[in-house]
TORLOMAR-850061 format. One record per atom (N, C-alpha, C): residue number from 1; x, y, z; atom name. Coordinates in steps of 0.1 Angstrom, whole numbers, plus 2048, in hexadecimal, padded with zeros to 3 digits. Example, Ala and Ser with C-alpha at 12.3 -4.5 7.8 and 13.67 -1.06 7.14 Angstrom:
   seq     u     v     w   atom
     1   884   7C7   84E      N
     1   87B   7D3   84E     CA
     1   884   7DF   84E      C
     2   880   7EA   847      N
     2   889   7F5   847     CA
     2   881   800   84F      C
REM end
This chain:
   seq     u     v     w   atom
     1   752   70D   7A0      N
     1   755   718   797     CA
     1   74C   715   78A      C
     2   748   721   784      N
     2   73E   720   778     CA
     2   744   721   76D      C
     3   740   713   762      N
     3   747   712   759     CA
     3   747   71E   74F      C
     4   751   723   74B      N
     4   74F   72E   73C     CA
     4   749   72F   734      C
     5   747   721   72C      N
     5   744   71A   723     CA
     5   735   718   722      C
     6   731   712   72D      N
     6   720   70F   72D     CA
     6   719   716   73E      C
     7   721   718   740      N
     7   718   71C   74D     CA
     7   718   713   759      C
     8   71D   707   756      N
     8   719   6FD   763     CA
     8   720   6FF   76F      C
     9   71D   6FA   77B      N
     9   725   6FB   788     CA
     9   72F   6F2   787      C
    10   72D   6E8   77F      N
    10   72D   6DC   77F     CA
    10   73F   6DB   77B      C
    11   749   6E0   783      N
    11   757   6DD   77C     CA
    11   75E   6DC   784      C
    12   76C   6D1   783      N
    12   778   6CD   78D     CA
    12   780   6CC   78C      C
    13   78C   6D3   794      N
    13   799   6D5   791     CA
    13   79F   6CA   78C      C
    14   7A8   6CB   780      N
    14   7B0   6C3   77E     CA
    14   7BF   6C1   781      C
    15   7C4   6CC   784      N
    15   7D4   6D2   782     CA
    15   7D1   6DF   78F      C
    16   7DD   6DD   79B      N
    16   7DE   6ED   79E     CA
    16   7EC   6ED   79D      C
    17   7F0   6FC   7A1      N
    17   7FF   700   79E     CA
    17   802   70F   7A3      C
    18   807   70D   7AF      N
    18   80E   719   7B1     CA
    18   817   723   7A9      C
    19   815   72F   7A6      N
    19   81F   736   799     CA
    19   82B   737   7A1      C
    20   834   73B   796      N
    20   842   73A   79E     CA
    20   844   748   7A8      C
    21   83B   754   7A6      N
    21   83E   75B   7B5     CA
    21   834   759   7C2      C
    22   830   74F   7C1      N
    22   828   749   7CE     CA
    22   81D   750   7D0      C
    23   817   758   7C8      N
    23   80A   762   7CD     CA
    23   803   75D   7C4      C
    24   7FE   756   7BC      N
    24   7F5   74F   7B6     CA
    24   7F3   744   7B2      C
    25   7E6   737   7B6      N
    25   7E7   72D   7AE     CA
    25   7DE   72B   79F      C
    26   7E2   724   798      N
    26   7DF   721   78B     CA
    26   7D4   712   78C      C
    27   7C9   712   786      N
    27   7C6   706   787     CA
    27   7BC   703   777      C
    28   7BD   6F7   77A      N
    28   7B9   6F6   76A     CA
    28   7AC   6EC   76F      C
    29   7A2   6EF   768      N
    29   793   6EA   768     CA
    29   78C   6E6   75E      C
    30   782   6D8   761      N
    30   77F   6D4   757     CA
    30   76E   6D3   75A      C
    31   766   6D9   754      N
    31   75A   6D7   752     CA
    31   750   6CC   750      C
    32   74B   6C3   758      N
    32   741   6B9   75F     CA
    32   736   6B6   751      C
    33   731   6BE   74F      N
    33   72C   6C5   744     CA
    33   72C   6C3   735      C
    34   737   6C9   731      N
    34   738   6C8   725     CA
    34   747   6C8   722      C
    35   74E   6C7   729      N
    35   75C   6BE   72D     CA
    35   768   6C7   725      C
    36   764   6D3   727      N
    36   76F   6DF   71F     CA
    36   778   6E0   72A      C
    37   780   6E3   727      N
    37   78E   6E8   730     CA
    37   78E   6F7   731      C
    38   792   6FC   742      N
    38   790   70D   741     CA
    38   79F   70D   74D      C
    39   7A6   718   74D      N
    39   7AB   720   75C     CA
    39   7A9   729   760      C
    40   7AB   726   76F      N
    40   7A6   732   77B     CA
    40   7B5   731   782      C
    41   7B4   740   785      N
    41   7C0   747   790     CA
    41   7BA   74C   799      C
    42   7C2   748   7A2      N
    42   7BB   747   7B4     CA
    42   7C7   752   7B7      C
    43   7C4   75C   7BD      N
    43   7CE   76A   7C6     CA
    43   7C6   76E   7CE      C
    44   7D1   772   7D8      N
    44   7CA   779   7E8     CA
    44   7C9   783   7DE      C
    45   7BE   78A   7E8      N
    45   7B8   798   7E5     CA
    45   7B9   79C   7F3      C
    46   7C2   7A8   7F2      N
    46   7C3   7AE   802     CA
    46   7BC   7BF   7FB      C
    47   7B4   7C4   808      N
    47   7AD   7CB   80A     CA
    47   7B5   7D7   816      C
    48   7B8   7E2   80F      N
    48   7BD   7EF   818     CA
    48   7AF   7F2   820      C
    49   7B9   7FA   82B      N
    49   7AC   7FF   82E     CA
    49   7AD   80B   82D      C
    50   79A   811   830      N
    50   797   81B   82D     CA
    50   79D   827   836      C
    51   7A0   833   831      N
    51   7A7   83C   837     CA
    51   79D   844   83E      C
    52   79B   84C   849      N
    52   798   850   853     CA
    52   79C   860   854      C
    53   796   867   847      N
    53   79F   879   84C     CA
    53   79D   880   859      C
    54   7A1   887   85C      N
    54   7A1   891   866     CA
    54   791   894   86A      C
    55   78B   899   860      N
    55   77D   89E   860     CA
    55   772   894   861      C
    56   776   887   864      N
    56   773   879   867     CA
    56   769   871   855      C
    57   76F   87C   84B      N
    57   76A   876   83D     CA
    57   777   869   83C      C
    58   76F   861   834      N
    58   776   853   82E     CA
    58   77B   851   820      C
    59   783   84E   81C      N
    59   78D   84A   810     CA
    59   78F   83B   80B      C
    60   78D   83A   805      N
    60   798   82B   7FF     CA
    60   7A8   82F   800      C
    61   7B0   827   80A      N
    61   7B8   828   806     CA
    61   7C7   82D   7F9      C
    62   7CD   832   7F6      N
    62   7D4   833   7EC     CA
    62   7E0   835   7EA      C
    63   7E4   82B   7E6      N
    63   7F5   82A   7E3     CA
    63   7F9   836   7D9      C
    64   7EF   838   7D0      N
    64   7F5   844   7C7     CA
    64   7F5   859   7CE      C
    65   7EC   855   7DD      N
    65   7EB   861   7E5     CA
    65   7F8   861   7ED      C
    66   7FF   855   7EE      N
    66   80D   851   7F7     CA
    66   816   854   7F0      C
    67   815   851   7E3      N
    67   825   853   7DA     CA
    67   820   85E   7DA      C
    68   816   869   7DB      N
    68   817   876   7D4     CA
    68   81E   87F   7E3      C
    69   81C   87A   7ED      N
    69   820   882   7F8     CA
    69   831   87F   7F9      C
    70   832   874   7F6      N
    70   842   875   7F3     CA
    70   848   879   7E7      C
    71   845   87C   7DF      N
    71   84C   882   7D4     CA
    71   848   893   7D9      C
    72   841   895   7DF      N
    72   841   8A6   7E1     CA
    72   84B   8A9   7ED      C
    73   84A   89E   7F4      N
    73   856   89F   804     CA
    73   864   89D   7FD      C
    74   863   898   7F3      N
    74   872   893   7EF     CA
    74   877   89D   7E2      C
    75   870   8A4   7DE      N
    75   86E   8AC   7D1     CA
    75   880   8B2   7D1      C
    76   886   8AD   7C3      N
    76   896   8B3   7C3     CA
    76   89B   8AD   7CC      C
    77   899   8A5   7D4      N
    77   8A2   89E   7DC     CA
    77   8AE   896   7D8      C
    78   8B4   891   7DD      N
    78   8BC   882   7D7     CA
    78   8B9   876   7D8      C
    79   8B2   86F   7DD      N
    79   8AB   865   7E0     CA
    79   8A4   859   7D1      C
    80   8AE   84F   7D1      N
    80   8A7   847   7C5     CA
    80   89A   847   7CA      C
    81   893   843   7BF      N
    81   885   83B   7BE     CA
    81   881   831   7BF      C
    82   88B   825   7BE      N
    82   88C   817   7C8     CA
    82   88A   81C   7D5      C
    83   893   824   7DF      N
    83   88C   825   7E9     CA
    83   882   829   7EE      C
    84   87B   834   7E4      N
    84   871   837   7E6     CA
    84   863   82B   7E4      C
    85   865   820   7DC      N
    85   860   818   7D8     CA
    85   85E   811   7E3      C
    86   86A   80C   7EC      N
    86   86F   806   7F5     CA
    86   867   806   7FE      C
    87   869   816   802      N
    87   861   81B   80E     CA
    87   84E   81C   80F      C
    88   84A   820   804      N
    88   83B   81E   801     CA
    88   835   80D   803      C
    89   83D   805   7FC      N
    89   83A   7F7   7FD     CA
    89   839   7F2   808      C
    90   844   7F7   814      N
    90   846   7F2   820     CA
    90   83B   7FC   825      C
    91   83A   805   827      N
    91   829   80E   82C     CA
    91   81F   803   82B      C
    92   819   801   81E      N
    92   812   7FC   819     CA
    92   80C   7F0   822      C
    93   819   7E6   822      N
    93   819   7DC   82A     CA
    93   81C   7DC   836      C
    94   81F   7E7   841      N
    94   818   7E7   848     CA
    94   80C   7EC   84B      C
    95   807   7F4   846      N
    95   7F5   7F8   848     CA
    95   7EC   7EA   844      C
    96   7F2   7E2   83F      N
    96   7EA   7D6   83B     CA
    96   7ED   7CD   846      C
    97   7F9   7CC   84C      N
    97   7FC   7C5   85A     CA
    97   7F4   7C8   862      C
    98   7EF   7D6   862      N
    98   7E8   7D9   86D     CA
    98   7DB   7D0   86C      C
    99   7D3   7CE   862      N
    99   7C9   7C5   862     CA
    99   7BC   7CE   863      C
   100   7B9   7DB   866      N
   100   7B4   7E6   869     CA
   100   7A8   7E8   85A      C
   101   79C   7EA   85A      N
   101   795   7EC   853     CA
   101   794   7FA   84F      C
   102   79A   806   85B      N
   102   797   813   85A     CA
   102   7A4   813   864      C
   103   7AD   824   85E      N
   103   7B7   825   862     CA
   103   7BA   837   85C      C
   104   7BD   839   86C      N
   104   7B8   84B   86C     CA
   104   7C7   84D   863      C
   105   7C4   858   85F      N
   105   7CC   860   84E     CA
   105   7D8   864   85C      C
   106   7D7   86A   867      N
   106   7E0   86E   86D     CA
   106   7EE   863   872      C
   107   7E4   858   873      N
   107   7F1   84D   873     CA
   107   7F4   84B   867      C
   108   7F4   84A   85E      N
   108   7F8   849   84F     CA
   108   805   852   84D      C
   109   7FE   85F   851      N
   109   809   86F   853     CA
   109   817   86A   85B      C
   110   814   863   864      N
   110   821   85D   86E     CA
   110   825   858   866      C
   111   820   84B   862      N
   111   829   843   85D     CA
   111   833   849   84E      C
   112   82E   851   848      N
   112   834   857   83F     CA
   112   83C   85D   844      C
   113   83B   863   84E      N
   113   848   86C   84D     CA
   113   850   862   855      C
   114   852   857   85D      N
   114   859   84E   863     CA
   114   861   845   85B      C
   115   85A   848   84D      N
   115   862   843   842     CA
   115   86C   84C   83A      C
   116   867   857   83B      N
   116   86D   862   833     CA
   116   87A   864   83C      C
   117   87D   863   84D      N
   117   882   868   852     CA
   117   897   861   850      C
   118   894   853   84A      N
   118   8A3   84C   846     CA
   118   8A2   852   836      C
   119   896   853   831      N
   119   897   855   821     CA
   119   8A1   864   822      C
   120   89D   86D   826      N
   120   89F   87E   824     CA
   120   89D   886   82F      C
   121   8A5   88B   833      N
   121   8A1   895   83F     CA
   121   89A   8A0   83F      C
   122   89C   8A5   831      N
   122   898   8B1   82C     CA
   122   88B   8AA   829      C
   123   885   8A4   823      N
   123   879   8A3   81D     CA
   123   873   899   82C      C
   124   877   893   837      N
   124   872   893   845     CA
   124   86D   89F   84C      C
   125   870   8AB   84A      N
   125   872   8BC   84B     CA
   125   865   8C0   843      C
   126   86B   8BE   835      N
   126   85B   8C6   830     CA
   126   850   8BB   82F      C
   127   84E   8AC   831      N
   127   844   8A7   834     CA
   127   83D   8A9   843      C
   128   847   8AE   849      N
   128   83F   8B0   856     CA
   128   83C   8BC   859      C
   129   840   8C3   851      N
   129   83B   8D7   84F     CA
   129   831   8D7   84C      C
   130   82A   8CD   843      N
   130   81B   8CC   83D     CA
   130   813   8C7   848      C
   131   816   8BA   849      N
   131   80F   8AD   851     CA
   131   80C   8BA   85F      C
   132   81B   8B9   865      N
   132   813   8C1   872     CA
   132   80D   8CC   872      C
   133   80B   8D5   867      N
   133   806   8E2   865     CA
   133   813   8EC   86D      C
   134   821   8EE   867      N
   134   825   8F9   86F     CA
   134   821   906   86D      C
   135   822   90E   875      N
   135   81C   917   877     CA
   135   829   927   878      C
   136   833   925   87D      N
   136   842   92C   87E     CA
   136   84C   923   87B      C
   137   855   92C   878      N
   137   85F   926   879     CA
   137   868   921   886      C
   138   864   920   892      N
   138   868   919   89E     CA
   138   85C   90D   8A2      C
   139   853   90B   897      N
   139   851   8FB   896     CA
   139   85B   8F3   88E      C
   140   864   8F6   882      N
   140   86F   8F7   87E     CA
   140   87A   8F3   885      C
   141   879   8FB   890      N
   141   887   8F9   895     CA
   141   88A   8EE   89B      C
   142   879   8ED   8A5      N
   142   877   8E6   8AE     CA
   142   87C   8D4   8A5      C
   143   872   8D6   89B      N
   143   874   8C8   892     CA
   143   87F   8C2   891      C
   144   88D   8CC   88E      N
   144   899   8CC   889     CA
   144   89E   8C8   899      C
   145   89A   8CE   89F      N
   145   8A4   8CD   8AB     CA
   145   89F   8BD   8AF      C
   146   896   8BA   8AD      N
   146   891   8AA   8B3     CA
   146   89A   8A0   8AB      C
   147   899   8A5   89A      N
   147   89D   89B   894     CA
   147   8AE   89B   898      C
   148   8B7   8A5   8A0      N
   148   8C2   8A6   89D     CA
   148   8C5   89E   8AD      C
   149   8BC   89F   8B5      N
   149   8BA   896   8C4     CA
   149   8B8   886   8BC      C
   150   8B3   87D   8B4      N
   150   8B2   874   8B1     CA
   150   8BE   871   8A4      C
   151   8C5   878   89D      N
   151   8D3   875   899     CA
   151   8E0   874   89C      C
REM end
């Protein structure tokens, strides 16, 4: 690690320390050098992957493109915002389970609505009115009639 101070390579840990929510260590460093004292924090950096549209264009990922599709599926609904929180977080973590560098928008589309589907029935309904492109109202029915086979 390069000192702040002068520039040297030249420096070694004195102190490390886990923070108390276990995602970062703390370590305190002393310069070879010119013997200043500095600290460095050490955190994973996890990397989404890139999204994959329809039209085979690419994205960065985006958590703020996710909460916006649920707040339009859920729009007037009843549904706190903890679970909506809930639900995004756990998305999140699993698209990062996946391990996947590129990950088509259409699986994304599932998984949203597979979350949406304990959140709100009604907003499972109109997220999937979009997502699938319906076209009549007996894509409608068909939807309702599935969801009412799986309740």
């Amino acid at each position: 690690m390069k000192c702040p101070f002068c520039g040297t390579f030249d420096t070694h840990v004195i102190d490390s320390r886990v923070s108390e929510s276990g995602d970062s260590v703390r370590r305190r460093r002393r310069c070879g050098a010119c013997d200043k004292r500095f600290t460095t924090y050490e955190t994973v950096e996890l990397r989404l992957p890139q999204v994959v549209k329809a039209n085979g264009s690419r994205e960065e990922f985006s958590a703020e493109k996710l909460r916006e599709g649920f707040r339009r599926a859920l729009h007037k609904r009843p549904v706190p915002t903890e679970y909506v929180d809930q639900a995004i977080e756990h998305l999140i973590k699993q698209v990062l389970s996946l391990g996947e560098r590129e990950i088509p928008a259409r699986q994304i589309g599932e998984m949203v609505m597979q979350a949406l589907k304990p959140l709100d029935k009604i907003a499972y309904i109109r997220f999937a009115s979009v997502y699938k492109s319906f076209q009549d109202i007996e894509d409608f029915r068909h939807m309702i009639k599935d969801l009412d086979k799986q309740s």
